[in-house]
N, C-alpha and C positions, 0 to 999 in steps of 0.2 A: 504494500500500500504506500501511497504518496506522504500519506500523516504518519507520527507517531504520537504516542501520548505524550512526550515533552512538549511538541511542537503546541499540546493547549497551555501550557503555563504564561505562555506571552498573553493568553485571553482568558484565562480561568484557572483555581489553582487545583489542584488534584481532586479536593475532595470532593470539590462541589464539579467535577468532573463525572468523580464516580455518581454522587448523586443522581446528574443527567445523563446518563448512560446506563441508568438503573442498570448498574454493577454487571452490565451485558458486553464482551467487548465486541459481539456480532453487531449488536444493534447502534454501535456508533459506526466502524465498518461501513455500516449500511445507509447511514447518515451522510460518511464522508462521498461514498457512491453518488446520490443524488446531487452532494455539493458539488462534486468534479464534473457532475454533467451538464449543474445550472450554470457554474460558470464557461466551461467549454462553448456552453452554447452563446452567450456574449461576445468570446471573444475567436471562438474558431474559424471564422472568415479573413482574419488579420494574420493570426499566431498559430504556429503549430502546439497545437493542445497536446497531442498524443508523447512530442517530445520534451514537453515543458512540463506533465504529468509522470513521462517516466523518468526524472531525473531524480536522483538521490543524495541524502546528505548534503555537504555542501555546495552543491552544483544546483542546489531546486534554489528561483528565486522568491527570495525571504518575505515579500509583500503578497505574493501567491499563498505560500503557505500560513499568512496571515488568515487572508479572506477567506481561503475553505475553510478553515478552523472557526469564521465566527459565520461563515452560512453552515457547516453542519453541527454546529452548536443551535441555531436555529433551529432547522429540523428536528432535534433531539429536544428540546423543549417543547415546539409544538407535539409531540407523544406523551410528553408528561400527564397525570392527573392538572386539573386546573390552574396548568401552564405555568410552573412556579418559575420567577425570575423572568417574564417572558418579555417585561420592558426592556428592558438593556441589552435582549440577547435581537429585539425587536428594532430598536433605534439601528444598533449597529449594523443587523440586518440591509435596514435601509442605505443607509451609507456607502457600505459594501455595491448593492445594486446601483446607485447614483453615479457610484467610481467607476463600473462597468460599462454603463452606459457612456458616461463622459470619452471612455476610449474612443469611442467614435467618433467623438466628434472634436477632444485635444492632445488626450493623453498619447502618452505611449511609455510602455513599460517595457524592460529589458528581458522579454523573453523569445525567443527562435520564433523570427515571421517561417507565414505559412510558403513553399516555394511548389511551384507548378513540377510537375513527376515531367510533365511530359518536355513543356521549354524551359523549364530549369529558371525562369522568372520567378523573383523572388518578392513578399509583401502586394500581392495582388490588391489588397483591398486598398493601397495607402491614395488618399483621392490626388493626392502632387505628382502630376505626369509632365515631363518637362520631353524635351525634342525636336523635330521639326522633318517636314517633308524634305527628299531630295530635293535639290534645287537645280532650277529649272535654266534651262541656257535654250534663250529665244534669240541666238545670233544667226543671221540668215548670209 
């Protein structure tokens, strides 16, 4: 998996970890799943998700392993009984989504763009195309 349990101590500390994971470690697992697919799905037209999810250890980038740690801390409190903690897991929720979104339209974060298999063109989705037509020689 992309997470480990350290990786929640930057957004939660152990115990109120195990709490929301009701002491399951399938059922956060299974949290982090849905996280790595809601955000793939943001930003998978830009970035290679598949590369940027299999990387390890030091090589995963640290703002990445942020955000799935507080969307599938989301999810794992939306299962709770009567959603204990569900403000703060709900604000930064949104944030998270806000950031996602903005990719589109300012940011840009340091993870592997997505590059075509076939022409080997790299960053498809970036809207700055710079260039110009052969130029034309109208000498008769």
């Amino acid at each position: 998996m992309f997470l480990t349990s350290e990786d929640y101590s930057a957004v939660c500390d152990a115990a109120t970890l195990d709490v929301i994971q009701q002491s399951d470690e399938a059922t956060r697992q299974r949290a982090e799943v849905y996280a790595i697919e809601e955000i793939s799905s943001y930003l998978r037209a830009r970035y290679d998700m598949i590369a940027s999810y299999t990387a390890t250890g030091e090589d995963r980038n640290k703002q990445l392993v942020m955000i799935t740690c507080d969307v599938a801390l989301y999810h794992l409190i939306a299962w709770l009984p009567k959603r204990m903690g569900f403000e703060i897991r709900s604000e930064r929720y949104k944030r998270v989504i806000e950031m996602l979104v903005d990719v589109h339209k300012k940011l840009v974060l340091d993870l592997p763009t997505y590059t075509d298999p076939i022409t080997g063109e790299t960053d498809l989705a970036n809207p700055v195309k710079f260039g110009s037509w052969k130029k034309n020689r109208n000498d008769w």
